[in-house]
N, C-alpha and C positions, 0 to 999 in steps of 0.2 A: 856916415853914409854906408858903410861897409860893413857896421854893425848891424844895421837895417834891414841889410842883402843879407849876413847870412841868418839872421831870425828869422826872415821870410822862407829863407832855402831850408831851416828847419824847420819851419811851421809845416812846408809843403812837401817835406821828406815825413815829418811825421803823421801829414795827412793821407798821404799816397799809401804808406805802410798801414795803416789803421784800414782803410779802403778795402787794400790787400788781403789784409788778416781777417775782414767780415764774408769778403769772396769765397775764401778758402774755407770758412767756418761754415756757410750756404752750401760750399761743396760736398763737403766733407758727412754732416749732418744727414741729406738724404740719405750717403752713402752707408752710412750707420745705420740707421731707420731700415736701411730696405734688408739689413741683416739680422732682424729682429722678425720671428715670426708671425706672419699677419694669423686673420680672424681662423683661414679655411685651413692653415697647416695645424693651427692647434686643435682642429675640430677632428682630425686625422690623427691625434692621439691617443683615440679611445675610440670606443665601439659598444655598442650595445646589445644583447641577444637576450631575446625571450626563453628562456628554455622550460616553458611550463608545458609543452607538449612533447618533451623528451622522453620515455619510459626507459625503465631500469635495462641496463644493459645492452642502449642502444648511443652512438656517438656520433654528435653532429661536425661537420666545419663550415670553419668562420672564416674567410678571407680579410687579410689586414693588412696593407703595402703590399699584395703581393705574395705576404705569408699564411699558410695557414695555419690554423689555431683551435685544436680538436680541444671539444668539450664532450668530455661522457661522464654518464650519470649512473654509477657503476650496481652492482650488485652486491648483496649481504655477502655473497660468494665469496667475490674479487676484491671485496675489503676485508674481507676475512685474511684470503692468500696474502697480498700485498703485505699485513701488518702482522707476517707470522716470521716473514724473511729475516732472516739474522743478518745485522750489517757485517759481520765477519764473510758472508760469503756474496757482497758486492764489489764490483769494479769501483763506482762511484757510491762509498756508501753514504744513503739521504733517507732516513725514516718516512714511512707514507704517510706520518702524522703532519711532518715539515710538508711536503707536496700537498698534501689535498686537508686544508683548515677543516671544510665540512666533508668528512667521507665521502659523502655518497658523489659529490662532483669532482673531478678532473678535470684542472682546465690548464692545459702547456700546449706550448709550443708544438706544431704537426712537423719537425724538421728533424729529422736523422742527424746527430752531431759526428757522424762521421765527414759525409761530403754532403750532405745539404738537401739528400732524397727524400721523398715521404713515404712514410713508414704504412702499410697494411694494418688496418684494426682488427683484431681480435685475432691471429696472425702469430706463428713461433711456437716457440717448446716452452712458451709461458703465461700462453694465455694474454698476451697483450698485444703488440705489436711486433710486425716485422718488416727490414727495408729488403725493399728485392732488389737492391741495386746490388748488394757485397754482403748479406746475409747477417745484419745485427740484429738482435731478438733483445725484445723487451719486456719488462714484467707487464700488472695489470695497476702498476703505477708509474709506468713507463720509464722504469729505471735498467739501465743496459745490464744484461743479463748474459749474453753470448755475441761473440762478432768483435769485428773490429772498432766499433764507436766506443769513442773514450770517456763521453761521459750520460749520464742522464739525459731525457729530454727539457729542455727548459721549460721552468714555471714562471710565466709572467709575472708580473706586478698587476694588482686586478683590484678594482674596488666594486663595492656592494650595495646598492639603494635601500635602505631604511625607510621605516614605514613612515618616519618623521622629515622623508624627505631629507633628512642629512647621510652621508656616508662615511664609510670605514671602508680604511684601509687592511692588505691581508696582515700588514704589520700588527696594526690595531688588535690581532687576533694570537699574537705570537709572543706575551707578555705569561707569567708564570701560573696567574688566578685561572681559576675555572671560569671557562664561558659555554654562554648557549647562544647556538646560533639556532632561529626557528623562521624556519622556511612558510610564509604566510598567504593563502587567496582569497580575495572574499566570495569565491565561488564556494570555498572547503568549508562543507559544514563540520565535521571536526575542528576544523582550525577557529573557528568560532566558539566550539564549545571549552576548548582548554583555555578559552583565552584569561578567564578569572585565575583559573591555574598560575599562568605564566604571570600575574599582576603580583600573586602574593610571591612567587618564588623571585620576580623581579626585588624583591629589596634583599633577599641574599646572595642574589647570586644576576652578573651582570648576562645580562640578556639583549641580543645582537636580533632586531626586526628584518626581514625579507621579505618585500613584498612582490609577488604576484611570479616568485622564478625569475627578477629578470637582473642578470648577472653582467657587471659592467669591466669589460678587461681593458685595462691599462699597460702595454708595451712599455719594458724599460727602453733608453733612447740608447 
């Protein structure tokens, strides 16, 4: 009889704890799930900008959390200066070949890495930018040049819509082989006309499509 009683008393110990253990698994589960980012936080990872109405030498911003995010679309000028700079005579030395994959765009960070100010375009003793909070002067690749900021503006991570509807990363761009990046509309009658062009020189040489200027930035987290 006593055998009995406690078979039962462990049947119903190991009922209760099994009960328990599903409770807590029910609990626990939401509580996971709801730290997993839903639909609308990851849609807030990225951003998208038209910039086929930007003309040379003119810089737009993008607000993103809060931050903004200057894109300029520079001139033969300021890509000339920018890639003549010897890193011997930078604070933070970063080639403006590293910064901007297609020259002619510029797209970082609009944030002073000193205290967090936004810096004046076209602005300083370099043609680039300057913050009027404590006086850091930037080149026309927004690399610190004078002032107290200690390093560069930051260059996002950004990707680029392909005319095949696939995308590339700026990584994708930062491999040793020669690439072409060709910036495409179908409003551009030139752009139509090279297009046989770029078909044949497409099997020697790998060729990166852009359709229509519209440049997609991706924020590291």
């Amino acid at each position: 009889m006593s055998e009995k009683k406690t078979k039962r008393r462990d049947f119903l110990f190991t009922a209760t704890y099994a009960v328990g253990a599903v409770g807590v698994g029910a609990t626990v589960w939401p509580m996971i799930d709801q730290m997993n980012p839903d639909a609308s936080v990851k849609a807030l990872a990225s951003t998208e900008v038209d910039v086929s109405a930007v003309n040379p030498g003119k810089t737009i911003t993008v607000l993103w959390r809060g931050k903004p995010v200057f894109i300029r679309r520079r001139t033969q000028d300021e890509i000339a200066e920018a890639r003549s700079v010897k890193l011997d005579d930078l604070k933070h030395p970063e080639t403006d070949e590293d910064r901007a994959k297609n020259p002619e765009w510029l797209v970082m960070l609009g944030v002073c890495t000193h205290l967090g100010c936004v810096p004046l375009d076209q602005k300083g003793d370099y043609n680039g930018w300057f913050c009027p909070c404590h006086g850091s002067h930037y080149d026309t690749s927004g690399r610190i040049r004078k002032g107290p900021a200690p390093t560069n503006m930051e260059i996002p991570k950004f990707e680029l819509p392909s005319l095949d509807n696939k995308s590339f990363q700026d990584n994708d761009l930062r491999t040793k082989n020669f690439k072409l990046v060709n910036f495409f509309a179908s409003w551009c009658p030139p752009c139509k006309v090279e297009h046989s062009n770029l078909i044949k020189l497409s099997k020697r040489l790998e060729i990166f499509g852009i359709s229509n200027l519209l440049i997609k930035v991706r924020f590291k987290s």
